[in-house]
Structure formats: structure tokens, C-alpha cells
Backbone as JSON, one array per atom type, in Angstrom:
{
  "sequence": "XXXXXXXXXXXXXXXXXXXXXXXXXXXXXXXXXXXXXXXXXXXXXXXXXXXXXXXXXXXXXXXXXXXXXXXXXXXXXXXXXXXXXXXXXXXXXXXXXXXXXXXXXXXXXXXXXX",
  "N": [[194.37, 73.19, 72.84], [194.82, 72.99, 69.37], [193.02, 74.81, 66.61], [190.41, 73.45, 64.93], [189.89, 71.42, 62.03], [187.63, 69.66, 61.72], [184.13, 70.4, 60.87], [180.86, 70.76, 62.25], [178.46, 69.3, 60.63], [179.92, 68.13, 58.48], [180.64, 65.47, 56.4], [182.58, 62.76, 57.52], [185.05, 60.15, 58.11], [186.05, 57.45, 59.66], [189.33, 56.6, 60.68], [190.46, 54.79, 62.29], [190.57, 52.74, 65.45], [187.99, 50.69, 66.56], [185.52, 51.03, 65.33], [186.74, 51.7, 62.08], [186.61, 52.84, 59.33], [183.72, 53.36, 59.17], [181.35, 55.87, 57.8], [180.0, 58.86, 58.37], [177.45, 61.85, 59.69], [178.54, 64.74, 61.08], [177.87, 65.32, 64.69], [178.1, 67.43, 66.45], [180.79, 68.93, 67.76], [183.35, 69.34, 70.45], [185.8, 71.03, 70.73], [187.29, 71.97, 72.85], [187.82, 69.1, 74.19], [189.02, 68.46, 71.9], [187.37, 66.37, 70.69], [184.97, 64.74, 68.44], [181.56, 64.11, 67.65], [180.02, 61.84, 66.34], [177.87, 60.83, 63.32], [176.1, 57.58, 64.32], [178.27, 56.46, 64.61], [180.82, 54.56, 67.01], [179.05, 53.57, 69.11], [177.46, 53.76, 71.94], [176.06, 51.39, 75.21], [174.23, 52.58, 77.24], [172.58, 52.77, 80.24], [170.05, 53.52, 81.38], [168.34, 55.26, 84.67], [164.83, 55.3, 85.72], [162.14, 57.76, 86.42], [162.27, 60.85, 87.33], [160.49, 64.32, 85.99], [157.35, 63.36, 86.78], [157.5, 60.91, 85.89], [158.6, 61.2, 83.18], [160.78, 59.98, 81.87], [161.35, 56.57, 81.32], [163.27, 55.18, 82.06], [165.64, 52.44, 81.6], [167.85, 50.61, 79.46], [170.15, 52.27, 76.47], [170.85, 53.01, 73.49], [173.51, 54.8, 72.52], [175.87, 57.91, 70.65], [178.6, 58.02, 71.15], [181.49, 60.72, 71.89], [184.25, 60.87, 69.87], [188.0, 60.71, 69.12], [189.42, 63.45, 67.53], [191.48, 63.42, 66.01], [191.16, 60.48, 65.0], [189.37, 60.87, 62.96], [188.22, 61.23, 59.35], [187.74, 63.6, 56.88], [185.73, 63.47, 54.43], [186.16, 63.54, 50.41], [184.16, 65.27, 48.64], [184.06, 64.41, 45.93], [185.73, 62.03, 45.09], [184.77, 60.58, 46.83], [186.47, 59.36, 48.85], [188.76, 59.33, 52.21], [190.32, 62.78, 53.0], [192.67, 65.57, 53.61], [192.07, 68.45, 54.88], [192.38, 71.92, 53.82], [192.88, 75.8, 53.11], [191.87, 78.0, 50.93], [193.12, 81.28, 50.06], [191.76, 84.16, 48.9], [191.22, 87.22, 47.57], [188.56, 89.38, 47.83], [186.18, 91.87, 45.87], [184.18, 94.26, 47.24], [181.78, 97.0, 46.9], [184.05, 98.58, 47.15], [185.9, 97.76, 48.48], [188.67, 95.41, 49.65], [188.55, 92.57, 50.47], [189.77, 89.43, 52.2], [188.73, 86.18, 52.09], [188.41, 83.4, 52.91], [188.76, 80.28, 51.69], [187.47, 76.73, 52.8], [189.01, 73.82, 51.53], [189.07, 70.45, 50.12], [191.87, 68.81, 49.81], [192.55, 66.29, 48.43], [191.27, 66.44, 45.73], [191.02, 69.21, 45.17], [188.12, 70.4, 45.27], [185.71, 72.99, 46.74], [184.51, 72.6, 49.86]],
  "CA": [[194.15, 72.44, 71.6], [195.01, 73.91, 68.36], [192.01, 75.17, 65.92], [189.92, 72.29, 64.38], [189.69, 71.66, 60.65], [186.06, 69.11, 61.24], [183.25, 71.04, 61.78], [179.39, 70.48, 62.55], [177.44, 68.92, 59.21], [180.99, 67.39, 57.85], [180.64, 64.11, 56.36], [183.7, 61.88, 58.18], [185.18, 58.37, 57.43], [186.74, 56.96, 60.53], [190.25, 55.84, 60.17], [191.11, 53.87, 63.13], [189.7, 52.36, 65.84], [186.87, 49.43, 66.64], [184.78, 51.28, 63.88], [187.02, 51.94, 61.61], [185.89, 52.69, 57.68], [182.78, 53.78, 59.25], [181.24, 57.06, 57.41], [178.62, 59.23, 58.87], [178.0, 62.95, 59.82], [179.35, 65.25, 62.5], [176.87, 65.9, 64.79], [179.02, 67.94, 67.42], [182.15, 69.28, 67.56], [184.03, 69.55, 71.27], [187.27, 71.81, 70.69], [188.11, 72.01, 74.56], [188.45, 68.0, 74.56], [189.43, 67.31, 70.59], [186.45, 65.0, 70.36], [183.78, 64.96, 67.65], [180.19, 63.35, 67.8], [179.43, 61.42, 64.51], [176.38, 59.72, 63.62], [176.24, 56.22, 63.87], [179.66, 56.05, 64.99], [181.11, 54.63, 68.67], [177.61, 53.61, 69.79], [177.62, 52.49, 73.34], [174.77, 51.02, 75.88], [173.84, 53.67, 78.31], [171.9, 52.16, 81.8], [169.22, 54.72, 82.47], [167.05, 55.2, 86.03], [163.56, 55.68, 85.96], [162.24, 59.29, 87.02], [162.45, 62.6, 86.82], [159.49, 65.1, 86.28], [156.2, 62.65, 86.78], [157.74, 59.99, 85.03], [158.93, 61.07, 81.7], [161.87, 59.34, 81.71], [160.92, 55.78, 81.79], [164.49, 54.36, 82.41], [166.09, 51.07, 80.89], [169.08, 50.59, 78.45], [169.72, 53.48, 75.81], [171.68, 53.49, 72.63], [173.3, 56.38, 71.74], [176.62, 58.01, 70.51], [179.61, 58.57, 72.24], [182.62, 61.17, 71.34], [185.56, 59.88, 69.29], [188.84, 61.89, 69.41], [189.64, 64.54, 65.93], [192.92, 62.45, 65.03], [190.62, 59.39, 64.06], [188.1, 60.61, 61.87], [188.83, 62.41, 58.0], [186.84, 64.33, 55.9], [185.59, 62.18, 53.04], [186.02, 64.07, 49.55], [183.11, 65.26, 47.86], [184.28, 64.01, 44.45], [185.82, 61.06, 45.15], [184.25, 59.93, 48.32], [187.52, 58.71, 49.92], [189.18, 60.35, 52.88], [191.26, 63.67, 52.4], [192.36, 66.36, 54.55], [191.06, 69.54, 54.45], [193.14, 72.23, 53.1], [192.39, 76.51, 52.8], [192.29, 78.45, 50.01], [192.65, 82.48, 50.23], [191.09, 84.94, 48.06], [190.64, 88.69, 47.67], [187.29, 90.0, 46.79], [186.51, 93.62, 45.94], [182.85, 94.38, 47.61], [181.62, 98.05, 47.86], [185.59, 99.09, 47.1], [186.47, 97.43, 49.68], [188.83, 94.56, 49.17], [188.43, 91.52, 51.33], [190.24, 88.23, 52.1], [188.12, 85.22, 52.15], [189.13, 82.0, 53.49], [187.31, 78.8, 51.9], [188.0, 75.23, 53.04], [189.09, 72.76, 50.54], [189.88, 69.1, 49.81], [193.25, 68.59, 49.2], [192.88, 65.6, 47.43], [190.68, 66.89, 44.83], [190.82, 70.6, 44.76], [186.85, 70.52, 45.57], [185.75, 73.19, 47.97], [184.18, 71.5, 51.2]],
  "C": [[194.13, 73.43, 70.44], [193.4, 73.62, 67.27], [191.27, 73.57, 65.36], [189.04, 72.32, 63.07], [188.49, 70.99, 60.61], [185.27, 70.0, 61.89], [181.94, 70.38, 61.54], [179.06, 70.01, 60.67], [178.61, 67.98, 58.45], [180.73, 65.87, 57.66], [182.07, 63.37, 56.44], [183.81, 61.0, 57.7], [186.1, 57.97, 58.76], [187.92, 55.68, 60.2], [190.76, 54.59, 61.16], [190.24, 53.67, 64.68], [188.77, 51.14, 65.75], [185.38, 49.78, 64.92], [185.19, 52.0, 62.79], [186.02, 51.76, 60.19], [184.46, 52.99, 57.55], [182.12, 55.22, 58.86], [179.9, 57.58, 58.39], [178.95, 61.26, 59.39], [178.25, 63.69, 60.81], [178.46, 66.25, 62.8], [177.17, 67.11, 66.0], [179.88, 68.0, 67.79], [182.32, 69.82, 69.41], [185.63, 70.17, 71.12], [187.65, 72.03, 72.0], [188.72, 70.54, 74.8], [189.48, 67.51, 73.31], [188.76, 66.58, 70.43], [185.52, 65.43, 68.99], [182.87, 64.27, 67.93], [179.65, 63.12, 66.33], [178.53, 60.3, 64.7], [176.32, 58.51, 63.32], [177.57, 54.85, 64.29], [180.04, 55.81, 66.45], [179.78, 54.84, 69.12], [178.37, 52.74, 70.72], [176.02, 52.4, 74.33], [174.82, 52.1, 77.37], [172.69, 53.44, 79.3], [171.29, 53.57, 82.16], [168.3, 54.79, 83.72], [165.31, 55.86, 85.64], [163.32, 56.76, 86.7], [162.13, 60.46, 86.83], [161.36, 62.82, 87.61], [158.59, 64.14, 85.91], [156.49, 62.03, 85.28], [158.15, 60.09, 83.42], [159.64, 60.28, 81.12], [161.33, 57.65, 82.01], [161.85, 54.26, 82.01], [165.06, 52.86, 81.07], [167.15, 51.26, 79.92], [169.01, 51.51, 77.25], [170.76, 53.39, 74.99], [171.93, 54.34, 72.13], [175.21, 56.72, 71.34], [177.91, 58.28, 71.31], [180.77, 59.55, 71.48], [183.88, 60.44, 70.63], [186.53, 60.75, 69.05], [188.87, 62.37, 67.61], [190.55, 63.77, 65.24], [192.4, 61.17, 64.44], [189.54, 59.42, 62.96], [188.79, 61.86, 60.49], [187.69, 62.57, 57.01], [186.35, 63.39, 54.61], [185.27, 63.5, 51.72], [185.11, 64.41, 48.77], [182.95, 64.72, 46.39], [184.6, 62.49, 44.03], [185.71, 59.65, 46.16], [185.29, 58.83, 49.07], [187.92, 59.89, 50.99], [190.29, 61.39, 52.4], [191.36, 64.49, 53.55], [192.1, 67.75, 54.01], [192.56, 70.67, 54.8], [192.55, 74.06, 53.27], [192.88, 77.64, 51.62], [191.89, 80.17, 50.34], [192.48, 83.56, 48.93], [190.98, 86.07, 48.24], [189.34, 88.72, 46.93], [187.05, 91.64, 47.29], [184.95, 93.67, 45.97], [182.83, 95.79, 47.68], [183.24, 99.11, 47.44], [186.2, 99.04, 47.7], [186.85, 95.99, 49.26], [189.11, 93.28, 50.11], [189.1, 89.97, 51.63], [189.14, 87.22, 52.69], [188.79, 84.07, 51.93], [188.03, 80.83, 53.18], [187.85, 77.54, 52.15], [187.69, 74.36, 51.91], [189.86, 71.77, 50.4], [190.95, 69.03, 49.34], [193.45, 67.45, 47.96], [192.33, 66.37, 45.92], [190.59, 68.44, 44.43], [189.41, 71.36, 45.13], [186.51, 71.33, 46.76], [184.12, 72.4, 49.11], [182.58, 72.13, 51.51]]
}
């Protein structure tokens, strides 16, 4: 799988899909499957057993998130809070006398960095 432009804290907008148009933020990033974990988003009912260590667990039905693949969810613009994709901008800076390239991620639609 090639590099992945959403990362952890990113506020998303889900384009397609059962919950489409749904926003929320990205609470875990999977780059081995392509999935993300966004909050709020692709909830499913999870059947738990009763058990464990002296009962902690005290079983019964469990709502919680499920992964949703990278190709359905897009960055939502900080400016104009629609979706955009994300974009990088490179830079020299001169630290010390030492001159450095810095890489910042930015909204395409808007120019806004991310």
C-alpha cells in the first residue's frame, strides 16, 4: 500500500458508503490494510461473552467503531469545511547554517495548511 495522506487527529467527511456525509475524527490509522478508524463513523453491534479476570468483563451487546477503507473518507478543509484533498508544500529553512527542506501538508482546495 502506497504512503497515506489521513493521519491520526484528522478531521474526515465520508464520501461514500451507508454513512456517507458523515464527519468525525480519525482515531486510528491502519497503513498495512488502508483502513482508518473514525469517530462515530461505521458503528456496528459487537456480541460480547461474559468473563475474563474475576468478572470484569460483564458481557452483552457493545457499540463500537469499525474500520472504513482510505478511498472513502476526505479531509474536510479547515476554511471552508468541505472535503479537499490534501496536498504538500516544500520549503527550505536556514537553521544553525544549515539549510533544511520541510515538508508541510496542505489543503488543496484552499491553500490552508492542515
Amino acid at each position: 500500500m502506497s504512503k497515506m495522506k489521513i493521519k491520526k487527529n484528522d478531521l474526515v467527511q465520508v464520501i461514500a458508503g451507508k454513512d456517507k456525509g458523515l464527519t468525525g475524527r480519525v482515531i486510528a490509522v491502519y497503513s498495512e490494510t488502508g483502513r482508518v478508524l473514525v469517530e462515530g463513523v461505521n458503528r456496528i453491534t459487537k456480541h460480547t461473552r461474559a468473563g475474563g479476570d474475576r468478572g470484569v468483563n460483564t458481557g452483552g451487546i457493545q457499540v463500537q467503531e469499525a474500520p472504513i477503507h482510505v478511498s472513502n473518507v476526505m479531509v474536510v478543509d479547515p476554511e471552508t469545511k468541505k472535503p479537499t484533498r490534501v496536498g504538500t508544500r516544500v520549503e527550505t529553512v536556514e537553521r544553525d547554517g544549515r539549510t533544511k527542506t520541510v515538508r508541510t501538508r496542505v489543503a488543496v482546495r484552499s491553500g490552508k495548511d492542515l
